[in-house]
N, CA, C and O atoms as a DFTB+ gen file, in Angstrom:
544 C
 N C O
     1  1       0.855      22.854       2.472
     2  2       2.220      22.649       2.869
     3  2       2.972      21.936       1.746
     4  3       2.460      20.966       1.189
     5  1       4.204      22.409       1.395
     6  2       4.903      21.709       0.700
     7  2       5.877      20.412       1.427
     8  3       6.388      20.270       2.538
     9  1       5.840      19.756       0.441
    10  2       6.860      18.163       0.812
    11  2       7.601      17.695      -0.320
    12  3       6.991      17.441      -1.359
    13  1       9.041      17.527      -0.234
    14  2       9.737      17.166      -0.670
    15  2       9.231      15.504      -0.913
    16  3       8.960      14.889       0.118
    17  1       9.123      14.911      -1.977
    18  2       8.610      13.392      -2.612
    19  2      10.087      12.761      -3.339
    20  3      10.985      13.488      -3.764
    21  1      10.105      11.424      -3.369
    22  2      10.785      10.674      -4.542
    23  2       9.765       9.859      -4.883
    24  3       8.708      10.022      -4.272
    25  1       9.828       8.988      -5.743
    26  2       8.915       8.197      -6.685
    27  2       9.572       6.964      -6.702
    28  3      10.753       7.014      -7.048
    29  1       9.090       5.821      -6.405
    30  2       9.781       4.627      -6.835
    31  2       8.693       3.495      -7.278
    32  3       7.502       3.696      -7.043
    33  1       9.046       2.526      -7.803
    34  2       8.080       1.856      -8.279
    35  2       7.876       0.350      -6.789
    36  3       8.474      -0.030      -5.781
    37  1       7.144       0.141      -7.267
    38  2       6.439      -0.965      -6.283
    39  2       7.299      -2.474      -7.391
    40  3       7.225      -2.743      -8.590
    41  1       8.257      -3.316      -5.883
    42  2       7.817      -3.937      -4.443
    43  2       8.317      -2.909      -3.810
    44  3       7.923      -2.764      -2.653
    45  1       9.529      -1.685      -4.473
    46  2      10.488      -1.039      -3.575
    47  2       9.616      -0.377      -2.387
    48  3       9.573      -0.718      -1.205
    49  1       8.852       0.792      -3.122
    50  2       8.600       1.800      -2.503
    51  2       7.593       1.170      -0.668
    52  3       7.631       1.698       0.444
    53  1       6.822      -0.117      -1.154
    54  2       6.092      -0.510       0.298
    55  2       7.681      -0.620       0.837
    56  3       8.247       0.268       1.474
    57  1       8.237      -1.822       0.468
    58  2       9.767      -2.213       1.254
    59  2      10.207      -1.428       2.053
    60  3      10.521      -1.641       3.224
    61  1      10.278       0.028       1.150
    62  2      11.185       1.333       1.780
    63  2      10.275       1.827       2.845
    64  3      10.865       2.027       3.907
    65  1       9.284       2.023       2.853
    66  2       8.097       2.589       4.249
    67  2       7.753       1.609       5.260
    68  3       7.147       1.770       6.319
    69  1       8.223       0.613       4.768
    70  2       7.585      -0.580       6.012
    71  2       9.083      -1.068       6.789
    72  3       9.209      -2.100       7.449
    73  1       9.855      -0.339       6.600
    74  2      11.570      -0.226       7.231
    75  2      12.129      -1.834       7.016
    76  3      12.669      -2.494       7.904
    77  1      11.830      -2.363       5.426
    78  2      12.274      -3.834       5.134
    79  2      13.511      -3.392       4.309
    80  3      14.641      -3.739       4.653
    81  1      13.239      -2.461       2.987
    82  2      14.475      -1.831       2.544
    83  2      14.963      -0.759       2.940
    84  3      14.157       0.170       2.931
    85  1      16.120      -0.486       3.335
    86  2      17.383       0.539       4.122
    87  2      18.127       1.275       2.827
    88  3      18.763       2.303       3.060
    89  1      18.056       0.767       1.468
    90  2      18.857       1.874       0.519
    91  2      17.855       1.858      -0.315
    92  3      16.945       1.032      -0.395
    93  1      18.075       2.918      -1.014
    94  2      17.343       3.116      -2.252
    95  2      18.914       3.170      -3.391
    96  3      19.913       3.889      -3.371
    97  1      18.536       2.192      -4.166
    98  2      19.686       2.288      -5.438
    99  2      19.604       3.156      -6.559
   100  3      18.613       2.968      -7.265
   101  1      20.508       4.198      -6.966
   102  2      20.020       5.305      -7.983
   103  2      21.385       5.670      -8.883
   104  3      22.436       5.495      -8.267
   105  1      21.461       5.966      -9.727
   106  2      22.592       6.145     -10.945
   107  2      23.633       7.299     -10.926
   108  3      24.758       7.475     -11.395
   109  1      22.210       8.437      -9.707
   110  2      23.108       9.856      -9.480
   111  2      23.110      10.047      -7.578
   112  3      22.037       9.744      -7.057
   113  1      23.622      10.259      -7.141
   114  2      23.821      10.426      -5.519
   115  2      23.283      12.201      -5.391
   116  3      23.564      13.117      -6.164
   117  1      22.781      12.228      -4.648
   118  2      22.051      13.102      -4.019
   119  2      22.588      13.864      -2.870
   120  3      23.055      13.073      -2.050
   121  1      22.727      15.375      -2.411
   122  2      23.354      16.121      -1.517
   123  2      22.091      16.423      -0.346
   124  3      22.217      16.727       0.840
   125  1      20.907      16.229      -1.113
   126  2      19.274      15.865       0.140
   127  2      19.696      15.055       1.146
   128  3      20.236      13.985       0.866
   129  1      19.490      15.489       2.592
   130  2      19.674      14.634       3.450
   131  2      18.100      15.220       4.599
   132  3      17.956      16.409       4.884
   133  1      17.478      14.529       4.905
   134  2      15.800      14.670       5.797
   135  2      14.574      13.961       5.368
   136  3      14.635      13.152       4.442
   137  1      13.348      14.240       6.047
   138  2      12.739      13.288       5.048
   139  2      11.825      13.507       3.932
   140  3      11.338      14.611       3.690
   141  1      11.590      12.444       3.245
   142  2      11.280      12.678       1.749
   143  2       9.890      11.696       1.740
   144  3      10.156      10.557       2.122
   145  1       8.762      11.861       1.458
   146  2       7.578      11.304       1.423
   147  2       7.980      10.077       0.129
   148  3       8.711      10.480      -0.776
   149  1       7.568       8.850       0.089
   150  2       7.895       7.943      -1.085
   151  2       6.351       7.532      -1.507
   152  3       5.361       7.038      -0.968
   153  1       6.798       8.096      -2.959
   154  2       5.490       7.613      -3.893
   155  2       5.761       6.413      -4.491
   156  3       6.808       5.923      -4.913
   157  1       4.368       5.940      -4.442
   158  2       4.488       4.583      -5.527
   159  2       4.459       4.649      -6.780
   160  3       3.400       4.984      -7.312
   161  1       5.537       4.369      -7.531
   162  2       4.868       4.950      -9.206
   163  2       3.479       4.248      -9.634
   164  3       2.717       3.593      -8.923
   165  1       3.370       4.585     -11.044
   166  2       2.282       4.136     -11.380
   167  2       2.779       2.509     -12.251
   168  3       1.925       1.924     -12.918
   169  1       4.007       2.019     -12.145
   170  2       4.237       1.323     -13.153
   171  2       5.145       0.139     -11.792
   172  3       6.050       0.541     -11.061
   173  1       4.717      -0.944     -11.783
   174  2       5.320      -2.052     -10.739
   175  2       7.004      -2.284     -11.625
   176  3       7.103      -2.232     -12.851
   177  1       8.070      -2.509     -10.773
   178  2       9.462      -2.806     -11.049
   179  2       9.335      -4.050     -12.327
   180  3       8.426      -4.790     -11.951
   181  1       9.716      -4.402     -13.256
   182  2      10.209      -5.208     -14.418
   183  2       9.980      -6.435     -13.956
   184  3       9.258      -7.223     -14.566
   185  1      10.635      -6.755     -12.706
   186  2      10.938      -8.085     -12.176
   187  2       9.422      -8.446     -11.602
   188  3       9.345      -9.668     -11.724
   189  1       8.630      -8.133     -11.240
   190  2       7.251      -8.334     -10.734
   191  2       6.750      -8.009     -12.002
   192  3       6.982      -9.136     -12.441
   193  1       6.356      -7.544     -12.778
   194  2       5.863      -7.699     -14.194
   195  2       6.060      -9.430     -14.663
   196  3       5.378     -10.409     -14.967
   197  1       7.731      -8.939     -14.448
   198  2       7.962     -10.401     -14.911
   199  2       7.283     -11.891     -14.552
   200  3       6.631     -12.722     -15.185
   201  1       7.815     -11.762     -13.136
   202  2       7.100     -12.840     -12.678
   203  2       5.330     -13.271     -12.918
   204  3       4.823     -14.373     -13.129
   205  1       4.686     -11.877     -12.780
   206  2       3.341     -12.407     -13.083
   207  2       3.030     -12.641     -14.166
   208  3       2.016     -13.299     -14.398
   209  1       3.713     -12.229     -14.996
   210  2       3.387     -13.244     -16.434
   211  2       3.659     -14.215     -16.949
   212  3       3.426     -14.558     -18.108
   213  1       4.507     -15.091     -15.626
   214  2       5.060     -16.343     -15.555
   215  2       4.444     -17.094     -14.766
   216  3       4.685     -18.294     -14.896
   217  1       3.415     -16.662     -13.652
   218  2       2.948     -17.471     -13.394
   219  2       1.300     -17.037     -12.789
   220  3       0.649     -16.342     -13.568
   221  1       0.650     -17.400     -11.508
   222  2      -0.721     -16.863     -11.481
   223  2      -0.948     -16.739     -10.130
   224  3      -2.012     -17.083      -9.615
   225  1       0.274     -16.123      -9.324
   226  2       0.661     -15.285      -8.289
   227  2       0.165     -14.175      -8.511
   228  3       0.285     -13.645      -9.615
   229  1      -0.452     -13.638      -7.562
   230  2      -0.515     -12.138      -6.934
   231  2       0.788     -11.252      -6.845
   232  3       1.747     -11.941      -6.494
   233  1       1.079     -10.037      -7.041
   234  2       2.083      -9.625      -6.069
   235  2       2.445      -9.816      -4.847
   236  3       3.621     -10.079      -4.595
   237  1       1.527      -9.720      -3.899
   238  2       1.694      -9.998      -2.724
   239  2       2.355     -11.392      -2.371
   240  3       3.325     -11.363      -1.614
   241  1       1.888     -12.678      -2.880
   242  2       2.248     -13.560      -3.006
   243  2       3.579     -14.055      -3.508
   244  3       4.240     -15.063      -3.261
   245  1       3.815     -12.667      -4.557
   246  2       5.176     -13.235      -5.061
   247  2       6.272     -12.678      -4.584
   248  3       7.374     -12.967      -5.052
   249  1       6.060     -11.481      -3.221
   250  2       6.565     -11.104      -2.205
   251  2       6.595     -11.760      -1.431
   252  3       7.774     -11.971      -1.144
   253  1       5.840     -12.371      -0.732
   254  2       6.121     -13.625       0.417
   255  2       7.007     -14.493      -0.086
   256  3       7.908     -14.801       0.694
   257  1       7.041     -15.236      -1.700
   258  2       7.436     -16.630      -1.757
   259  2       9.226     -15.867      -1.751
   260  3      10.158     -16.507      -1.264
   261  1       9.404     -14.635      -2.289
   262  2      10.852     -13.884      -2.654
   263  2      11.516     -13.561      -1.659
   264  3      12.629     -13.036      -1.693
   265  1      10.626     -13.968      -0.280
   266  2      10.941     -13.149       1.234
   267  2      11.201     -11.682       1.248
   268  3      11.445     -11.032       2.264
   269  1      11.114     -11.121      -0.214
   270  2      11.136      -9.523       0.336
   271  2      10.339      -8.579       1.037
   272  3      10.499      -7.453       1.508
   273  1       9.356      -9.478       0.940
   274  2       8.198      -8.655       2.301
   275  2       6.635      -8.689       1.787
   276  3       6.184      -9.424       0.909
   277  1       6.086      -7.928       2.386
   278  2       4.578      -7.653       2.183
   279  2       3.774      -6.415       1.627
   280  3       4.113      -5.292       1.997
   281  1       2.877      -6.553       0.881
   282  2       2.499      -5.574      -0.056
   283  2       1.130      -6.079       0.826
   284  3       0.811      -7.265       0.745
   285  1       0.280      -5.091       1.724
   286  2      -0.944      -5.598       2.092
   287  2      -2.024      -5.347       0.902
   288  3      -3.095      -5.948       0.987
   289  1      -1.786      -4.475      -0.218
   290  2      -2.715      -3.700      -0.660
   291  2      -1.836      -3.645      -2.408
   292  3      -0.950      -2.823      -2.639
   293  1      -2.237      -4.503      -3.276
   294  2      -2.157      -4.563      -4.483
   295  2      -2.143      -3.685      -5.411
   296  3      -1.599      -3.844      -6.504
   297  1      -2.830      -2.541      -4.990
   298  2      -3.377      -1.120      -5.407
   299  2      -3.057      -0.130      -5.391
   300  3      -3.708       0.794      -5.878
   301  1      -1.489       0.041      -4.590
   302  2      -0.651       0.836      -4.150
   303  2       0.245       1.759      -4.918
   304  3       1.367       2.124      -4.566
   305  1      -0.650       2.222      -6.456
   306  2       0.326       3.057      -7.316
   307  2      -0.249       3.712      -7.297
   308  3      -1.436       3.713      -6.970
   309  1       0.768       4.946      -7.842
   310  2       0.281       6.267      -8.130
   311  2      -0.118       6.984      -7.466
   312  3      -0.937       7.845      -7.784
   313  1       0.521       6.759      -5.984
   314  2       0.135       7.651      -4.374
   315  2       0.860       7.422      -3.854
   316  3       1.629       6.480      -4.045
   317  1       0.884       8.443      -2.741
   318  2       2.172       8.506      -1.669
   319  2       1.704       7.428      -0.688
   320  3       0.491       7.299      -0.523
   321  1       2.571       6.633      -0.014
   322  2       1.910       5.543       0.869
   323  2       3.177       5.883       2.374
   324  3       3.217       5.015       3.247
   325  1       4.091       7.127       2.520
   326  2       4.357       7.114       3.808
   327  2       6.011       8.048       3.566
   328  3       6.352       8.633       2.538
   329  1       6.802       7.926       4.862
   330  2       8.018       8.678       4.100
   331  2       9.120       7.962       5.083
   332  3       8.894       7.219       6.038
   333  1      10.377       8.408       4.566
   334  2      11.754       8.125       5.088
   335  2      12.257       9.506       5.415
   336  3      11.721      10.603       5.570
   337  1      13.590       9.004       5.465
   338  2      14.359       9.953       6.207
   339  2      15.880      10.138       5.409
   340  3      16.712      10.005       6.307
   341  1      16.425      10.327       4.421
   342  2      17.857      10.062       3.471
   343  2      18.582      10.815       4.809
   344  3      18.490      11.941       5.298
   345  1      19.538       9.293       5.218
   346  2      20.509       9.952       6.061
   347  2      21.733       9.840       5.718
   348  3      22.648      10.040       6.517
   349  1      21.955       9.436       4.224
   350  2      23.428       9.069       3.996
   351  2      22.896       9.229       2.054
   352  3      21.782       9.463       1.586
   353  1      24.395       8.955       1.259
   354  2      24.534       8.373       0.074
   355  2      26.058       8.153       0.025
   356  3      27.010       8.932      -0.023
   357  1      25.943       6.739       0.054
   358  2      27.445       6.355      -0.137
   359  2      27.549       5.243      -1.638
   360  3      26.472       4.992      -2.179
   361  1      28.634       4.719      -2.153
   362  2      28.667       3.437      -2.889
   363  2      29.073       2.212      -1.707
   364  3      29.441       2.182      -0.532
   365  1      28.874       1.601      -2.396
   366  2      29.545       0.052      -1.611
   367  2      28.744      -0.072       0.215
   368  3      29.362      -0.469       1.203
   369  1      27.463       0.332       0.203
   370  2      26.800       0.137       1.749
   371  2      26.504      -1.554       1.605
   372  3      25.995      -2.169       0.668
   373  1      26.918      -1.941       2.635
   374  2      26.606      -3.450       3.088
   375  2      25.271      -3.641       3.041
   376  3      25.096      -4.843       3.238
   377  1      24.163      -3.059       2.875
   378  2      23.067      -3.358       3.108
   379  2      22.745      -4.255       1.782
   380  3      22.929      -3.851       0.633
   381  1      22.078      -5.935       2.243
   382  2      21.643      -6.852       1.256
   383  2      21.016      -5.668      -0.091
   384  3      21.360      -5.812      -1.265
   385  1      20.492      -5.044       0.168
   386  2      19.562      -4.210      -0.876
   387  2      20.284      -3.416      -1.892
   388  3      19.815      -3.083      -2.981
   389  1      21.350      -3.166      -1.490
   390  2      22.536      -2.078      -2.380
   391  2      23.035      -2.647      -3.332
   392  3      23.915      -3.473      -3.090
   393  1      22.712      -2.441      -4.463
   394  2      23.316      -2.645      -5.939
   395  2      24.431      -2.401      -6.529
   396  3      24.389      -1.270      -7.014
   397  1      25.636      -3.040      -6.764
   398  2      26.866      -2.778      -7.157
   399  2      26.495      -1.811      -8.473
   400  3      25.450      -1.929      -9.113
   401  1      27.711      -0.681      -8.801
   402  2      27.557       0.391      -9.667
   403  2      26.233       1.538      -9.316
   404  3      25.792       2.382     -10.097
   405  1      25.890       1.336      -8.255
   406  2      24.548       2.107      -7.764
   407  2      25.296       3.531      -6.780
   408  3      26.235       3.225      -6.046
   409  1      24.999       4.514      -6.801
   410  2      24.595       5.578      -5.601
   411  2      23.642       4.974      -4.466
   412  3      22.505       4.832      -4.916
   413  1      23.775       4.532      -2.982
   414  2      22.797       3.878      -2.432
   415  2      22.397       5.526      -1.580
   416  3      23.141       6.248      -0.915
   417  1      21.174       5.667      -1.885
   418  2      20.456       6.451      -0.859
   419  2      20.108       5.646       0.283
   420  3      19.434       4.619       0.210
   421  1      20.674       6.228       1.541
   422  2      20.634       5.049       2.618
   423  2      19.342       6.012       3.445
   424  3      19.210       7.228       3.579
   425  1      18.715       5.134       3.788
   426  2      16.806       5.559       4.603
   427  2      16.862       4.877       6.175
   428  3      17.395       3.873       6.646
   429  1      15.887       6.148       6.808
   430  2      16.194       5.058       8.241
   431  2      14.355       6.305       8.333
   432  3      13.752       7.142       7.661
   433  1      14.235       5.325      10.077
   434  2      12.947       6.633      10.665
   435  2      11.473       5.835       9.359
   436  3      10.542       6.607       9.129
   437  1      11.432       4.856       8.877
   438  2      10.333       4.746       8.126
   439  2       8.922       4.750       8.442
   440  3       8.467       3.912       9.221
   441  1       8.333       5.460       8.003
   442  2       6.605       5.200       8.405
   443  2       5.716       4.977       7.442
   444  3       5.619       5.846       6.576
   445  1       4.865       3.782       7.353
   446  2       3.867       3.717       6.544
   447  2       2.636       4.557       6.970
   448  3       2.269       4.706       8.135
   449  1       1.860       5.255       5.522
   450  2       0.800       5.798       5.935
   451  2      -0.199       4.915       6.500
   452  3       0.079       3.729       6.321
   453  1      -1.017       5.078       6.976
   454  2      -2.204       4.333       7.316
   455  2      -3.406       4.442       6.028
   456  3      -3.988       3.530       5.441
   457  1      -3.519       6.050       5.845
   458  2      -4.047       6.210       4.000
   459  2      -3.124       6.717       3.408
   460  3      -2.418       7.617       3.860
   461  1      -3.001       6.108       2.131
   462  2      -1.930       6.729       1.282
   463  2      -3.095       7.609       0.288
   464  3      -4.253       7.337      -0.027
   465  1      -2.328       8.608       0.013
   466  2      -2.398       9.879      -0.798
   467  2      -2.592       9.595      -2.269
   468  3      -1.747       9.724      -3.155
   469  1      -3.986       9.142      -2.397
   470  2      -4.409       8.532      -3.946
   471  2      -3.909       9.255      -5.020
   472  3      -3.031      10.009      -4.601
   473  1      -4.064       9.358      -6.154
   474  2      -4.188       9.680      -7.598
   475  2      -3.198      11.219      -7.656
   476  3      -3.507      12.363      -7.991
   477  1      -2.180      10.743      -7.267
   478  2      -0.825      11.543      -7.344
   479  2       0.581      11.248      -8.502
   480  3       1.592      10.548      -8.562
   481  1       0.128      11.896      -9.008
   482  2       0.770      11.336     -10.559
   483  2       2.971      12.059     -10.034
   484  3       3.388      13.152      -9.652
   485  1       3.533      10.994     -10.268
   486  2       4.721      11.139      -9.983
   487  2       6.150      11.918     -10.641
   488  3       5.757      12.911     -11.252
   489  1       7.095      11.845     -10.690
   490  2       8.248      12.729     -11.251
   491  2       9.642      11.917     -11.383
   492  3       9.802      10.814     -10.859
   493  1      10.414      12.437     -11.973
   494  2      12.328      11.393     -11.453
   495  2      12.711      12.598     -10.863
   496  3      12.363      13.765     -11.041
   497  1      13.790      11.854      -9.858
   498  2      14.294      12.930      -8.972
   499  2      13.103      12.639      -7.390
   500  3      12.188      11.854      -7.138
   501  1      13.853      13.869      -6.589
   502  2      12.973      14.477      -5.711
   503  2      12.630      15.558      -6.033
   504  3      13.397      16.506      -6.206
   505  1      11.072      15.585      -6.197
   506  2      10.359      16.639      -6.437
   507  2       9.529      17.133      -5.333
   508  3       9.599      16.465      -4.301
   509  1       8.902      17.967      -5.326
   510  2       7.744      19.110      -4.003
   511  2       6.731      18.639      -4.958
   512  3       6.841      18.624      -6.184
   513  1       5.069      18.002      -3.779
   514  2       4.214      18.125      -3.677
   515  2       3.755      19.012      -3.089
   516  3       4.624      19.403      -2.310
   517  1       2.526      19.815      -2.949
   518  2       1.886      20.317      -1.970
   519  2       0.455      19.856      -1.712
   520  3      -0.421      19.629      -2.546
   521  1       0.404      19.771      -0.453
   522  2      -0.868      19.148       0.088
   523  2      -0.807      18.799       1.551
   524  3       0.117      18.992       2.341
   525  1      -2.050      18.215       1.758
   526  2      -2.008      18.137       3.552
   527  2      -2.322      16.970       3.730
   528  3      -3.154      16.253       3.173
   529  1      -0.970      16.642       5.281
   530  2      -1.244      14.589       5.270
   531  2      -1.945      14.605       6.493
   532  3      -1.239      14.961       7.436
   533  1      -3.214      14.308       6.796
   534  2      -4.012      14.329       7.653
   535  2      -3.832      12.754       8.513
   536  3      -3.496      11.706       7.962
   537  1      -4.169      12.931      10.055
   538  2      -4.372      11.611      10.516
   539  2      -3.491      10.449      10.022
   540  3      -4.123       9.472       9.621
   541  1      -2.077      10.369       9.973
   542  2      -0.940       9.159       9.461
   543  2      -0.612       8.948      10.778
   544  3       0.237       8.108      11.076
């Protein structure tokens, strides 16, 4: 079966499946509206780079102390870990998460996998996987 994927890098992509983040911030707005499986890239966001080389926090840890949420599983790149639903793209959405000068892809309907979809090498954009999501 084919599935429509986006790719985002980790704290986002748990955030976005565990229904903590509501937009996804992006440079180009999108006419996709249903749902879209979210991969974890293989490469963690700048700002979590950052921090752990500042101090001798975990990710997870440096998600709790940031209140942006919970990462149960450290290990979470480079696989699909669950999907959303793009029910909007507007500028200027109230949601804490929406980035001024951003396209916000607005997400609702989130589900985390229970197994995420290992050693799935990712794309920019929304791209089609094919494969089968067994037991989520």
């Amino acid at each position: 079966m084919k599935y429509k994927v986006l790719s985002v890098r980790q704290p986002y992509a748990s955030l976005l499946v565990s229904g903590i983040k509501d937009v996804e911030n992006r440079s180009r707005r999108t006419n996709f509206r249903g749902t879209v499986l979210i991969h974890a890239s293989a490469k963690e966001h700048d700002i979590v780079s950052f921090l752990k080389e500042k101090s001798e926090f975990t990710v997870n840890e440096i998600l709790i102390l940031s209140k942006m949420g919970d990462v149960e599983d450290d290990n979470l790149f480079s696989c699909i870990i669950g999907s959303v639903d793009i029910v909007d793209c507007v500028q200027n959405h109230p949601s804490e998460w929406a980035e001024k000068g951003q396209w916000h892809w607005v997400c609702a309907n989130a589900r985390k996998f229970k197994h995420p979809i290992r050693f799935v090498k990712g794309k920019l954009g929304i791209w089609e996987w094919e494969g089968y999501i067994l037991n989520q």
